[in-house]
N, CA, C and O atoms as CSV, one atom per row, in Angstrom:
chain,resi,resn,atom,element,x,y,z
A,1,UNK,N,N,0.834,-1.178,0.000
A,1,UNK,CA,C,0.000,0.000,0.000
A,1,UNK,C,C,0.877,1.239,0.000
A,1,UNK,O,O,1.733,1.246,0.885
A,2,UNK,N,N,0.846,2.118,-0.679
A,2,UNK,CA,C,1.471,3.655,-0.703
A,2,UNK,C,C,0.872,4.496,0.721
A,2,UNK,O,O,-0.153,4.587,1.396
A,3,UNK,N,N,2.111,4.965,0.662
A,3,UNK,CA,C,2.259,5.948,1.800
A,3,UNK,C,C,1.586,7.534,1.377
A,3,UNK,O,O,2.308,8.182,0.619
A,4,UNK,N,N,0.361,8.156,1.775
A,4,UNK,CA,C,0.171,9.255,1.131
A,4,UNK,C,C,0.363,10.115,2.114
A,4,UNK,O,O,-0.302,10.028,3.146
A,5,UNK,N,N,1.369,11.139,1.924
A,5,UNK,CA,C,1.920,12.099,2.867
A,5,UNK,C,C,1.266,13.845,2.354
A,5,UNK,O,O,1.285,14.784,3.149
A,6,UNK,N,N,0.731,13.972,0.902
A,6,UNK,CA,C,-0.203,15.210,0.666
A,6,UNK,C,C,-0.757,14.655,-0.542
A,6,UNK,O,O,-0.515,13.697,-1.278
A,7,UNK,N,N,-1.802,15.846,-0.467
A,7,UNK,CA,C,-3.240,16.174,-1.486
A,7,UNK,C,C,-2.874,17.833,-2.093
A,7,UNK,O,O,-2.467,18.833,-1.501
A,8,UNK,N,N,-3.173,17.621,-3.321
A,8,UNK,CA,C,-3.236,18.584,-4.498
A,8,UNK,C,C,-4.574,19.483,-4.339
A,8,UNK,O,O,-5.574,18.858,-4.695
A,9,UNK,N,N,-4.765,20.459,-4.006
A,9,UNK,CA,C,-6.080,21.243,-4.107
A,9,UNK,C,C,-5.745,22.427,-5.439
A,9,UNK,O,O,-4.726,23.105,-5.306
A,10,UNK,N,N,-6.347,22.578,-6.307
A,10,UNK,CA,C,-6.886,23.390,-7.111
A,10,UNK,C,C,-7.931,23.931,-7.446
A,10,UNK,O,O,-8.605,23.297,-8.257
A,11,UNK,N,N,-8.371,25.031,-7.061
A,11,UNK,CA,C,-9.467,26.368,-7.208
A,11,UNK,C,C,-9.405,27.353,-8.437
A,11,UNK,O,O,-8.455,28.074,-8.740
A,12,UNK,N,N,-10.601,27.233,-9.072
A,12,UNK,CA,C,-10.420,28.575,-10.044
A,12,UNK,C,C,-11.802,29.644,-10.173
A,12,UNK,O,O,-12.992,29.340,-10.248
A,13,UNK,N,N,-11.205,30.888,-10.168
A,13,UNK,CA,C,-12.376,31.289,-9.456
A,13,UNK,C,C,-12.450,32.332,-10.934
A,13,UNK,O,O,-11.644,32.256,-11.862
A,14,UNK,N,N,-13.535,33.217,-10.864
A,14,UNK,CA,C,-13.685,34.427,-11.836
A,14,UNK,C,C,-13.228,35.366,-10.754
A,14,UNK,O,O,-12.785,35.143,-9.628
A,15,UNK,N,N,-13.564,36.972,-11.704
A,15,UNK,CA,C,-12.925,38.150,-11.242
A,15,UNK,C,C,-12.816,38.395,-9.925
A,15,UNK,O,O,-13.426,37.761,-9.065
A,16,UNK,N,N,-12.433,38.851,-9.820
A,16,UNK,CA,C,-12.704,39.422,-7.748
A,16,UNK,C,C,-12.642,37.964,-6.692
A,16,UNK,O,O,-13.265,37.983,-5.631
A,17,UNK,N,N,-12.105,37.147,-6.968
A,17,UNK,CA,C,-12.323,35.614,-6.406
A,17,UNK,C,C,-14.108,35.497,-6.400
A,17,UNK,O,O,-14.594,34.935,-5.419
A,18,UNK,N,N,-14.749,35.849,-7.126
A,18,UNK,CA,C,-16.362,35.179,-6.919
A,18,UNK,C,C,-16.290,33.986,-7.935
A,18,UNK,O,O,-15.553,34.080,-8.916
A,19,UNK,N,N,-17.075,32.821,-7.702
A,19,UNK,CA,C,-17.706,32.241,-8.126
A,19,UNK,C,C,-16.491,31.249,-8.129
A,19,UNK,O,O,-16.372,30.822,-9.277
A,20,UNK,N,N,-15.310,30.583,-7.092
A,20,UNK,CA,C,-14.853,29.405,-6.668
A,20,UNK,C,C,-15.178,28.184,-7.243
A,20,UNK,O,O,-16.370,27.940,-7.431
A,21,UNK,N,N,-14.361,27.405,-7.544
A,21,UNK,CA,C,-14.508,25.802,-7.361
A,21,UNK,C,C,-13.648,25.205,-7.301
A,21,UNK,O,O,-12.602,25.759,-6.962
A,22,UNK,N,N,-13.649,24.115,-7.528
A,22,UNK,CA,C,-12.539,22.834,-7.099
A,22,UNK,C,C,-12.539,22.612,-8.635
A,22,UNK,O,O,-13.517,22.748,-9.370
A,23,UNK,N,N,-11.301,22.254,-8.998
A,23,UNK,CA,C,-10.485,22.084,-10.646
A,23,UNK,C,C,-9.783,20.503,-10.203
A,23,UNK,O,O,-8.801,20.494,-9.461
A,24,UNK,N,N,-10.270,19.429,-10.629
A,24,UNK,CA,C,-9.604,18.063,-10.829
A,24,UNK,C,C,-7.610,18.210,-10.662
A,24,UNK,O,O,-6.898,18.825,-11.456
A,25,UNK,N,N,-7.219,17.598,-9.659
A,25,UNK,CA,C,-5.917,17.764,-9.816
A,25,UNK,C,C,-5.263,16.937,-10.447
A,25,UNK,O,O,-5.898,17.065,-11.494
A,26,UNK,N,N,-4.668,16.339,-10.638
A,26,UNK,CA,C,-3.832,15.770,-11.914
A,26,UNK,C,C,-3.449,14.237,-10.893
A,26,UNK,O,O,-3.231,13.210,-11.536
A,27,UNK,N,N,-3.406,14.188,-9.814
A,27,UNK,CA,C,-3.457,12.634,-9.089
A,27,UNK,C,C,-4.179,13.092,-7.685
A,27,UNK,O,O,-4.427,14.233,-7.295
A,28,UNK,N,N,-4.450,11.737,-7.009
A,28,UNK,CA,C,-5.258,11.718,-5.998
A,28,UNK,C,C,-4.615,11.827,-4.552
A,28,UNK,O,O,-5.270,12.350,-3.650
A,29,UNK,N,N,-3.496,11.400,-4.353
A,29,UNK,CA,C,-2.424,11.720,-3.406
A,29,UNK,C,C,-1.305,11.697,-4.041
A,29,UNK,O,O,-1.168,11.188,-5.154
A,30,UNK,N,N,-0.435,12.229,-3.406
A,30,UNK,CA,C,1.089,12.149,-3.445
A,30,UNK,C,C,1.406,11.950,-1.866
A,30,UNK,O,O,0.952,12.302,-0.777
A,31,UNK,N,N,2.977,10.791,-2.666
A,31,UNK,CA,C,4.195,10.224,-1.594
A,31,UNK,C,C,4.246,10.891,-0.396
A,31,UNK,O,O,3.916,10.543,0.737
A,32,UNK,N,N,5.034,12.605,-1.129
A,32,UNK,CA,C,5.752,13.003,-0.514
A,32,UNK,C,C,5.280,14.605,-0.752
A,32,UNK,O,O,4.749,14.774,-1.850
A,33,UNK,N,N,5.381,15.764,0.063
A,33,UNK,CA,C,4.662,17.053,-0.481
A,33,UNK,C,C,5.902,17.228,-1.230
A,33,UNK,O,O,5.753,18.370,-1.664
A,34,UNK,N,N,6.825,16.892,-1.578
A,34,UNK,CA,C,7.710,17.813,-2.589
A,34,UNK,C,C,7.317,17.526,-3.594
A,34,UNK,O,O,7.349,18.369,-4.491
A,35,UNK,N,N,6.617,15.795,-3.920
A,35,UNK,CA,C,6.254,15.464,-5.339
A,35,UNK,C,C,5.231,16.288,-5.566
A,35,UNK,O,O,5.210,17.063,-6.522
A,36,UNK,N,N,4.258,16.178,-4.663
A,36,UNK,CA,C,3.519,17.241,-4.810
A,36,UNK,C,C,3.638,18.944,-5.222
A,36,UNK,O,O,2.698,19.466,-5.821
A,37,UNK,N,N,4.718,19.653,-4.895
A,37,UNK,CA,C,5.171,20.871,-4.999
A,37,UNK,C,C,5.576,20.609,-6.547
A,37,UNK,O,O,4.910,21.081,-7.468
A,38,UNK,N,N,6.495,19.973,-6.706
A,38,UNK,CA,C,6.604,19.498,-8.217
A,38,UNK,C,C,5.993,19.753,-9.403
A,38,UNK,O,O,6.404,20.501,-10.290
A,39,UNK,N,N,4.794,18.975,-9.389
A,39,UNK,CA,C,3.538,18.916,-9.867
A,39,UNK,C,C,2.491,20.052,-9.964
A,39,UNK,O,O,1.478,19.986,-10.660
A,40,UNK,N,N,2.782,20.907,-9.334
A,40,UNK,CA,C,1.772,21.740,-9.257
A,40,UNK,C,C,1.627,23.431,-9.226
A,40,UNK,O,O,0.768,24.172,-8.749
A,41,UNK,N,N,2.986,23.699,-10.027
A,41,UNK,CA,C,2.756,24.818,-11.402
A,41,UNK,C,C,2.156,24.314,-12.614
A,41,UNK,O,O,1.233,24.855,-13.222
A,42,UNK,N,N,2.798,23.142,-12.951
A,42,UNK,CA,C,2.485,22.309,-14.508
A,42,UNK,C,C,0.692,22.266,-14.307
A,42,UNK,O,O,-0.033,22.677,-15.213
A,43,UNK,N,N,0.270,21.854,-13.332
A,43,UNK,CA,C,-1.098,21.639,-12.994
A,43,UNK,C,C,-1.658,22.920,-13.288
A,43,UNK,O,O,-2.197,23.052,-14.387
A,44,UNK,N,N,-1.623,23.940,-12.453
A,44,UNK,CA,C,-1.768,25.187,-12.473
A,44,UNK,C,C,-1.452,25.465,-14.169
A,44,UNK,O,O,-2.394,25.777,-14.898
A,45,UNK,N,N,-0.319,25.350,-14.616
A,45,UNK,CA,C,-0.747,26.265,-16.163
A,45,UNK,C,C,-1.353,25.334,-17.016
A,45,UNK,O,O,-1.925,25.763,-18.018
A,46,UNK,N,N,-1.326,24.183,-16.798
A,46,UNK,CA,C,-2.746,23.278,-17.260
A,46,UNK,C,C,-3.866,23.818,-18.002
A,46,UNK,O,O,-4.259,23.541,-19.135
A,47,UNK,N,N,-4.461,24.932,-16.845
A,47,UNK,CA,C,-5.766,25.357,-16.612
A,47,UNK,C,C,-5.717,26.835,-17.021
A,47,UNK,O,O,-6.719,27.175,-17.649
A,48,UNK,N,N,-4.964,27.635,-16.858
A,48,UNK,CA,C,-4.875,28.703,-17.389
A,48,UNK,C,C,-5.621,28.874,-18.657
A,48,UNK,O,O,-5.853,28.166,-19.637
A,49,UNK,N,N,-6.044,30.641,-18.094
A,49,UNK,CA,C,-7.127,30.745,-19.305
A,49,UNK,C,C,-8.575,30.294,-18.947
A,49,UNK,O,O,-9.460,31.065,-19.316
A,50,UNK,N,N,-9.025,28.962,-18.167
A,50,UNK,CA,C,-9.922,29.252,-18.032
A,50,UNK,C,C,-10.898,29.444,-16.801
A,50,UNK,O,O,-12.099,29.207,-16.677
A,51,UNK,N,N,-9.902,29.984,-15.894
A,51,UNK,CA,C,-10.615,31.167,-15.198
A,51,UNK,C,C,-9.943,32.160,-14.935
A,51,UNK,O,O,-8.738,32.024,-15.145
A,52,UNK,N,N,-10.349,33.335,-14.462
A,52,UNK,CA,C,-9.854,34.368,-14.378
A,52,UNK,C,C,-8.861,34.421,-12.754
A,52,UNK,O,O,-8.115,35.378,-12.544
A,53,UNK,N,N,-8.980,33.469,-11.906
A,53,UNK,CA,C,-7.561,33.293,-10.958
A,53,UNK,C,C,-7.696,32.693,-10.862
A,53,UNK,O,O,-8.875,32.344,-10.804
A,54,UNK,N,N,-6.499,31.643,-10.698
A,54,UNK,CA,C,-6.440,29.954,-10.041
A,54,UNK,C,C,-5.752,29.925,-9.245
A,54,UNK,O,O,-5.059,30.938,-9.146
A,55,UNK,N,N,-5.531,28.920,-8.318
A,55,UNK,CA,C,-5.236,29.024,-6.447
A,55,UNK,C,C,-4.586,27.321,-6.749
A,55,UNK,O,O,-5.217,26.534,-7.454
A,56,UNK,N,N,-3.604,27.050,-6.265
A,56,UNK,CA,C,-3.002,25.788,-6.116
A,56,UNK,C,C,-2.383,25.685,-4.961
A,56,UNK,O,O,-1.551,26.552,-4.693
A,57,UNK,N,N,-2.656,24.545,-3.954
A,57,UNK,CA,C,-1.844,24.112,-2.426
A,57,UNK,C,C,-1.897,22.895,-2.837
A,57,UNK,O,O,-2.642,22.153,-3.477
A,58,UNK,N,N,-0.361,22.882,-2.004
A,58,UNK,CA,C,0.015,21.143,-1.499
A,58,UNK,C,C,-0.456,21.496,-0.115
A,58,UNK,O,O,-0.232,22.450,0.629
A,59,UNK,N,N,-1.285,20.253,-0.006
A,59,UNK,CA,C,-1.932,20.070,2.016
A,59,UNK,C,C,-0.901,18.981,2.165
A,59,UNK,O,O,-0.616,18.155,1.298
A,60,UNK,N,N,-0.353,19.083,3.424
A,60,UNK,CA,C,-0.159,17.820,4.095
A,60,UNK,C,C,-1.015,16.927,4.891
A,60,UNK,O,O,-0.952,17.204,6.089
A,61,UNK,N,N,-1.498,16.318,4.718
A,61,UNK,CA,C,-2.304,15.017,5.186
A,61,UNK,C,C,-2.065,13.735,6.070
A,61,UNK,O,O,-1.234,12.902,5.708
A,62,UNK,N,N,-2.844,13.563,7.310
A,62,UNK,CA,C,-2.412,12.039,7.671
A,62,UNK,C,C,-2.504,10.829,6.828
A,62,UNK,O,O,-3.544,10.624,6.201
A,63,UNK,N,N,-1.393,9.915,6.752
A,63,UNK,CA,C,-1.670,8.601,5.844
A,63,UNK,C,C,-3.203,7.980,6.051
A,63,UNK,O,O,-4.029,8.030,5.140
A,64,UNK,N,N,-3.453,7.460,7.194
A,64,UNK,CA,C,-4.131,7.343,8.254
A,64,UNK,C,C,-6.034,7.913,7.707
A,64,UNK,O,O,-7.104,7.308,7.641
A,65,UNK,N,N,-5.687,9.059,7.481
A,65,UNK,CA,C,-6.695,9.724,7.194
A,65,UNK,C,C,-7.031,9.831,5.614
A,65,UNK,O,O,-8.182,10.138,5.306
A,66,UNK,N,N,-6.004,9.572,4.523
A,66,UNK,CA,C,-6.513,9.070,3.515
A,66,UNK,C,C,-7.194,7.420,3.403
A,66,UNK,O,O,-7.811,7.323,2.342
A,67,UNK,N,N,-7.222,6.523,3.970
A,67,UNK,CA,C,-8.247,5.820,4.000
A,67,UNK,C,C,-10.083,5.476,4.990
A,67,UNK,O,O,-11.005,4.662,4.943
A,68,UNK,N,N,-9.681,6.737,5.780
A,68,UNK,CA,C,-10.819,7.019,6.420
A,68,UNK,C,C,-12.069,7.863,5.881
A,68,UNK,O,O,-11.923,7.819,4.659
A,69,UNK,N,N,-13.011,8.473,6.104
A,69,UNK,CA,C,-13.975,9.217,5.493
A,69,UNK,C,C,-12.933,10.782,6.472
A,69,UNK,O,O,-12.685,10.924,7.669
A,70,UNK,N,N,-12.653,11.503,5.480
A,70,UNK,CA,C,-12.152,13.211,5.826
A,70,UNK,C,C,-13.486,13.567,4.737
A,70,UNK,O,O,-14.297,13.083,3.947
A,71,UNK,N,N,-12.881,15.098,5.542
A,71,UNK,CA,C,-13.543,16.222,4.807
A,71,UNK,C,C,-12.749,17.377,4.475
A,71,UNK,O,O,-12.417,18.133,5.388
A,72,UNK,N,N,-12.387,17.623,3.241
A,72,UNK,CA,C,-11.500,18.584,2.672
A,72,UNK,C,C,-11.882,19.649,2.316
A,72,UNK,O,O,-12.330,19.821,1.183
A,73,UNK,N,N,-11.771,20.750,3.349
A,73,UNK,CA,C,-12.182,22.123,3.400
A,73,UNK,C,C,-11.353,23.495,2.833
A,73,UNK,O,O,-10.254,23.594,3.378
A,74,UNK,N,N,-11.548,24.213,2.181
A,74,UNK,CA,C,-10.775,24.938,1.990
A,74,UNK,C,C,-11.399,26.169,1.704
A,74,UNK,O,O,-12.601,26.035,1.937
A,75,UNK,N,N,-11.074,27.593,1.207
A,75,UNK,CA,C,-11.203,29.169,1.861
A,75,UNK,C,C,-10.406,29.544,1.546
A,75,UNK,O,O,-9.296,29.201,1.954
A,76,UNK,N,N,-10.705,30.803,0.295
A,76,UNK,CA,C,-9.807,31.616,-0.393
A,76,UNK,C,C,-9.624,33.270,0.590
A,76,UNK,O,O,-10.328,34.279,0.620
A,77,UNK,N,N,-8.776,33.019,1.052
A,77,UNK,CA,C,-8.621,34.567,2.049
A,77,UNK,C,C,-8.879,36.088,1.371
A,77,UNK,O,O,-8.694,36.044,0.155
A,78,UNK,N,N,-9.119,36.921,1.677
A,78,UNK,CA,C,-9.262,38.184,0.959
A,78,UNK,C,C,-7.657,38.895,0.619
A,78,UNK,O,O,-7.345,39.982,0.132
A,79,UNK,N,N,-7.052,38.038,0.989
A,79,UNK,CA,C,-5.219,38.730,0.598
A,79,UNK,C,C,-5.364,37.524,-0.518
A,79,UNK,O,O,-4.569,37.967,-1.346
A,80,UNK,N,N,-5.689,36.703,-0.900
A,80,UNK,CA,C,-5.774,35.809,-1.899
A,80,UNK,C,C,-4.393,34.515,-1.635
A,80,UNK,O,O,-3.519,34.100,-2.397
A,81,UNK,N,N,-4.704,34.219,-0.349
A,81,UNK,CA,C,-4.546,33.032,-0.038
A,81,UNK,C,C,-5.644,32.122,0.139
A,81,UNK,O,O,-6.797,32.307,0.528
A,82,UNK,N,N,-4.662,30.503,-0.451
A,82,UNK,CA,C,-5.463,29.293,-0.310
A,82,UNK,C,C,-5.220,28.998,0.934
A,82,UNK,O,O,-4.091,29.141,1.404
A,83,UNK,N,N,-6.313,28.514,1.690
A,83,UNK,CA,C,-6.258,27.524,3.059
A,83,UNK,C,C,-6.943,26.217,2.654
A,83,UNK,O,O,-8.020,26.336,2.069
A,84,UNK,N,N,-6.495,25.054,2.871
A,84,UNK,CA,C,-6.570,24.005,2.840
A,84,UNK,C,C,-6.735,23.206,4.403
A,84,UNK,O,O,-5.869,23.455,5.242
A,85,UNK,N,N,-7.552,22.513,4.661
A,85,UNK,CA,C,-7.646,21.853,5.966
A,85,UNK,C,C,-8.443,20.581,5.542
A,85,UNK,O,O,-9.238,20.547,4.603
A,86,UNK,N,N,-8.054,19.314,6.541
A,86,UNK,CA,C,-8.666,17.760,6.159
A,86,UNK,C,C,-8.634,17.610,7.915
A,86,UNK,O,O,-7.843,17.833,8.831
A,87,UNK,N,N,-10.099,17.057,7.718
A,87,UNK,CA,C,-10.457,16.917,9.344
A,87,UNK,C,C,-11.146,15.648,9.170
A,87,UNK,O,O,-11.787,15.512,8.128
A,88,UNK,N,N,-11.119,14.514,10.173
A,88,UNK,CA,C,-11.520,13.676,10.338
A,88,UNK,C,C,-13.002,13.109,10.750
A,88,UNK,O,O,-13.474,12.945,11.875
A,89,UNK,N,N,-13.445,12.920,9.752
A,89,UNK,CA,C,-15.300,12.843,10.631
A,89,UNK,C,C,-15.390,11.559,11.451
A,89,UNK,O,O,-16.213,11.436,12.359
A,90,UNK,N,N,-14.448,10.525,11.079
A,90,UNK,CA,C,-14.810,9.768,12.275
A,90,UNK,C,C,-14.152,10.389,13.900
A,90,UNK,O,O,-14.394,9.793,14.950
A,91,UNK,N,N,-13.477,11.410,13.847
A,91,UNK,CA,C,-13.212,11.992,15.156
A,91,UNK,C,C,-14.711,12.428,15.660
A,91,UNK,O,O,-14.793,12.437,16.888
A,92,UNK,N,N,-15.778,12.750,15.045
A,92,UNK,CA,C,-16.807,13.754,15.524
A,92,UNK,C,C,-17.626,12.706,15.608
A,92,UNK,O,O,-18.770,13.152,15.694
A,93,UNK,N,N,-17.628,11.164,15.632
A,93,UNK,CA,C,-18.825,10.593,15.234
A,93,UNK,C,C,-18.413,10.365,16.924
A,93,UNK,O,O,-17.360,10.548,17.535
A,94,UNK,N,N,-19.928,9.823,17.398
A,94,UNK,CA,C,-19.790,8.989,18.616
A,94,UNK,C,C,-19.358,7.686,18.705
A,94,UNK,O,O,-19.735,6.888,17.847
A,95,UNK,N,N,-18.557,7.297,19.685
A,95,UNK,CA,C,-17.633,6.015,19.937
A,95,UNK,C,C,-18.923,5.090,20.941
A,95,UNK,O,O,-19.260,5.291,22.108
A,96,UNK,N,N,-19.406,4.093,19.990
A,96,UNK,CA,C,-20.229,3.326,21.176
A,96,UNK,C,C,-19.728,2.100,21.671
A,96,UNK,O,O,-19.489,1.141,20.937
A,97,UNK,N,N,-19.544,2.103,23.033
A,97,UNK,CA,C,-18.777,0.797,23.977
A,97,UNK,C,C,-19.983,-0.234,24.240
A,97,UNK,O,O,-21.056,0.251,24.598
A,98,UNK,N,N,-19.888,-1.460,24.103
A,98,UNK,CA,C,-21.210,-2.394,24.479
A,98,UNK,C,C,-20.412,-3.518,24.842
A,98,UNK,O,O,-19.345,-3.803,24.299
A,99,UNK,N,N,-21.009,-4.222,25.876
A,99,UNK,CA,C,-20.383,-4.953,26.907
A,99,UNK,C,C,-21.975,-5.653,27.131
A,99,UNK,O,O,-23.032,-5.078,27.392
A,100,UNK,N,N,-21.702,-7.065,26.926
A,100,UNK,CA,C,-22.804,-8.205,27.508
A,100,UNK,C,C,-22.788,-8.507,29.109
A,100,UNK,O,O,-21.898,-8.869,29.878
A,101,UNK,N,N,-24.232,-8.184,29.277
A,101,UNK,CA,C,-24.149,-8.422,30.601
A,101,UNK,C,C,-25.423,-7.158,31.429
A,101,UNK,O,O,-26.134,-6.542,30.635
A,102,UNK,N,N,-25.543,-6.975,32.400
A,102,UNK,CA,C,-26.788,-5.886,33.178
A,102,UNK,C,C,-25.797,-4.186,32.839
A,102,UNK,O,O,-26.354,-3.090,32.894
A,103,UNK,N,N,-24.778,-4.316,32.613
A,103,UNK,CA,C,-23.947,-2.979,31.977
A,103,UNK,C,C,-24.677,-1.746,31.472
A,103,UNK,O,O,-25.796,-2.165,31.766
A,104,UNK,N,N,-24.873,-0.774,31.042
A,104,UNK,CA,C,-25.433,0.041,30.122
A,104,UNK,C,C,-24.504,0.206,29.013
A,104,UNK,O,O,-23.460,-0.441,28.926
A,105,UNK,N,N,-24.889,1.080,28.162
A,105,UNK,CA,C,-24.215,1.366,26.593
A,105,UNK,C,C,-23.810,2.199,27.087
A,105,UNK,O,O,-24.590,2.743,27.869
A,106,UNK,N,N,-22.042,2.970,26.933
A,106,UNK,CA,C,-21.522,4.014,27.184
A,106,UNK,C,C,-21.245,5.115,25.965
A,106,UNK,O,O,-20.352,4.879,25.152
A,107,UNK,N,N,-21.681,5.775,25.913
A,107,UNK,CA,C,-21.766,6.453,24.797
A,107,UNK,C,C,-20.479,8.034,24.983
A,107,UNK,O,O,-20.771,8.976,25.719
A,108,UNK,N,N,-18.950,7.989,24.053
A,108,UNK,CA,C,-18.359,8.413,24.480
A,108,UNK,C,C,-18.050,9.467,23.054
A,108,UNK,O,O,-18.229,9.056,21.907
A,109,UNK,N,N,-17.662,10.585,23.307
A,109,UNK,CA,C,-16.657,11.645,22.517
A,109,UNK,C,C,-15.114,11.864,22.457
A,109,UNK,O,O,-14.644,12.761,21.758
């Protein structure tokens, strides 16, 4: 199994950053973020042209957390930075303990 150490995010937005989206990145993880850094001018002038700004980050990522259910959030700043963040939804789900026997269900966060 590969080790995925970052994720490629690409955004292209029209004038004034309105009207955002997510632009297909060119692979689904990378190794290492340098392969990633690598990769991702070529990506970026890829797309050029068709929007009026495009936004490219390498995230670093838990291995861990590329085979779990994340959620990959990201937020174009008004200085026109990308933020990139991957948060874990099984952290937010409830942990249920069950034990046979007169016990109750412990229901934990």
């Amino acid at each position: 199994m590969e080790h995925v150490a970052a994720i490629m995010m690409l955004i292209g937005c029209g004038a004034a950053n309105a009207d955002c989206r997510e632009i297909p990145s060119p692979a689904v993880g990378f190794e290492t973020v340098e392969e990633c850094q690598a990769l991702l001018k070529p990506a970026l002038r890829s797309v050029e042209g068709q929007f009026g700004i495009t936004y490219g980050k390498c995230a670093t990522i838990d291995p861990a957390l590329f085979l779990e259910d994340a959620t990959i959030t990201w937020d174009v700043t008004s200085s026109g930075e990308l933020n990139v963040q991957v948060v874990n939804d099984a952290a937010d789900a409830a942990i249920v303990v069950a034990q046979k026997g007169s016990r109750s269900v412990v229901l934990s966060n």
